[in-house]
C-alpha positions as CSV (number, residue, x, y, z in Angstrom):
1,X,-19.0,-70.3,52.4
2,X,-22.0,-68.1,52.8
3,X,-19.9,-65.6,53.4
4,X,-18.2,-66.1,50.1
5,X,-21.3,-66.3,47.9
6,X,-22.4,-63.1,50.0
7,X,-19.0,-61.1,48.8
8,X,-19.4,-62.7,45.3
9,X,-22.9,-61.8,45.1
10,X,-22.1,-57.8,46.2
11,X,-19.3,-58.2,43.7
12,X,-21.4,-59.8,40.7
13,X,-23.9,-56.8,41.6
14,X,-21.4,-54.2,41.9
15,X,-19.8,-55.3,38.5
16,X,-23.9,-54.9,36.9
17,X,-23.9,-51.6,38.0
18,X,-20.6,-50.8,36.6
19,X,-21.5,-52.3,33.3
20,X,-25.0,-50.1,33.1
21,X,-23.3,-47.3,34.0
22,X,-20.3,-47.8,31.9
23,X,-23.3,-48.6,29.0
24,X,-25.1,-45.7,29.8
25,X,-21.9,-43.4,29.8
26,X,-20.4,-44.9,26.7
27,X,-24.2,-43.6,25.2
28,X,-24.0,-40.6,26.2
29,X,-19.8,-40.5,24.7
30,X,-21.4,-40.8,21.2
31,X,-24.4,-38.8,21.5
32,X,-21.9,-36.0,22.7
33,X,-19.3,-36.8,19.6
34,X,-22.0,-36.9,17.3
35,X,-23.0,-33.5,18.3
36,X,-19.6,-32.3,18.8
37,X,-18.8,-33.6,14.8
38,X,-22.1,-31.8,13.7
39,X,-20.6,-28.8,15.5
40,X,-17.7,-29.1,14.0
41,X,-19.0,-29.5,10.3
42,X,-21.0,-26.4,10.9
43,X,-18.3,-24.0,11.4
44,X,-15.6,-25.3,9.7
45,X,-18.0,-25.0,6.7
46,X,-18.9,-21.5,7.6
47,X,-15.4,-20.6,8.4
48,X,-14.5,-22.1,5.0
49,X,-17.3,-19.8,3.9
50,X,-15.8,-16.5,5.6
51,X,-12.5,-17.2,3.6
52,X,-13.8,-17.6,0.3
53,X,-16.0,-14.1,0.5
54,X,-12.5,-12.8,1.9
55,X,-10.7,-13.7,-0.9
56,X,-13.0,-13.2,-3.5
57,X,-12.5,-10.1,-1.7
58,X,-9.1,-9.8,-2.0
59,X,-9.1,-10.7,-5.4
60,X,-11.4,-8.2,-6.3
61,X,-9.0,-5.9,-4.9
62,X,-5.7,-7.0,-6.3
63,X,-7.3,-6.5,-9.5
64,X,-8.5,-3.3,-9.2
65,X,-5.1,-2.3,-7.6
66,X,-3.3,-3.8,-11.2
67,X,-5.8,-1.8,-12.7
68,X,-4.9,1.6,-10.7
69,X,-1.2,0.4,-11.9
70,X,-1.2,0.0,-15.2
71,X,-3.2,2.9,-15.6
72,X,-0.7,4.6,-14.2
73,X,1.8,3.4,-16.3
74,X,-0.3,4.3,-19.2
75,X,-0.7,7.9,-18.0
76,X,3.2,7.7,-17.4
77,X,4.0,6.4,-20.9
78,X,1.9,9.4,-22.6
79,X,3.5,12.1,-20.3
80,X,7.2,11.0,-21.1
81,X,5.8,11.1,-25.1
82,X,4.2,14.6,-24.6
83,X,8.0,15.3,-22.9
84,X,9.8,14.0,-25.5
85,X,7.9,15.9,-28.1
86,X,8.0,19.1,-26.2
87,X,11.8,18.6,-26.2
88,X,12.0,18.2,-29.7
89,X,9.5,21.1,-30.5
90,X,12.1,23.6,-27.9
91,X,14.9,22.5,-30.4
92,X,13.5,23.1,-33.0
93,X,12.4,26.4,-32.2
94,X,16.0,26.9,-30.1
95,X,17.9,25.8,-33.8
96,X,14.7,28.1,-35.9
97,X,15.8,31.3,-33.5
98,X,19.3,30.4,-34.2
99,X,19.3,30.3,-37.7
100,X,16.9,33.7,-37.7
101,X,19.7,35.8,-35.8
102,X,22.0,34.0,-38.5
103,X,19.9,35.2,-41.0
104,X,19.5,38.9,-38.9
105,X,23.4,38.7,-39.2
106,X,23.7,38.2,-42.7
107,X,21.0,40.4,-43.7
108,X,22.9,43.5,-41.7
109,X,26.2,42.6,-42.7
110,X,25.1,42.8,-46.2
């Protein structure tokens, strides 16, 4: 019976060491997840951070792209104009040197 209460005594003291180490590591668990959250929080916000600057970024660009584009357009626009006036200027002067060799024509013939 001595024995037993010996056995049950290392047991009951063997379980109290469990349970303060078990304490004293379940401590330590949420000083590390607390850290390990405030980690996390940190860069995810200054990741977060980095994305906005890169698509403020991006915006920026885009616009300044449309810009480039619709200038283009623009300058695109007067050219075919300037064509299509040039075009009808060379008629006019193709049907003016037509009607002066007419007019040559008529004047010799006469």
């Amino acid at each position: 019976m001595e024995e037993n209460n010996a056995i049950r005594a290392k047991i009951q003291a063997a379980i109290g060491e469990y349970n303060v180490k078990e304490q004293d590591y379940q401590s330590k668990m949420k000083t590390y997840q607390s850290q390990m959250q405030g980690l996390e929080q940190k860069f995810k916000s200054q990741i977060e951070g980095k994305i906005q600057k890169q698509l403020v970024v991006a915006k920026q660009s885009k616009d300044h792209y449309d810009q480039a584009v619709n200038s283009c357009e623009d300058l695109a626009n007067k050219i075919k104009g300037i064509v299509e006036k040039f075009d009808t200027i060379k008629e006019e002067i193709n049907n003016s040197s037509k009607k002066m060799e007419e007019y040559k024509e008529n004047v010799e013939q006469n």
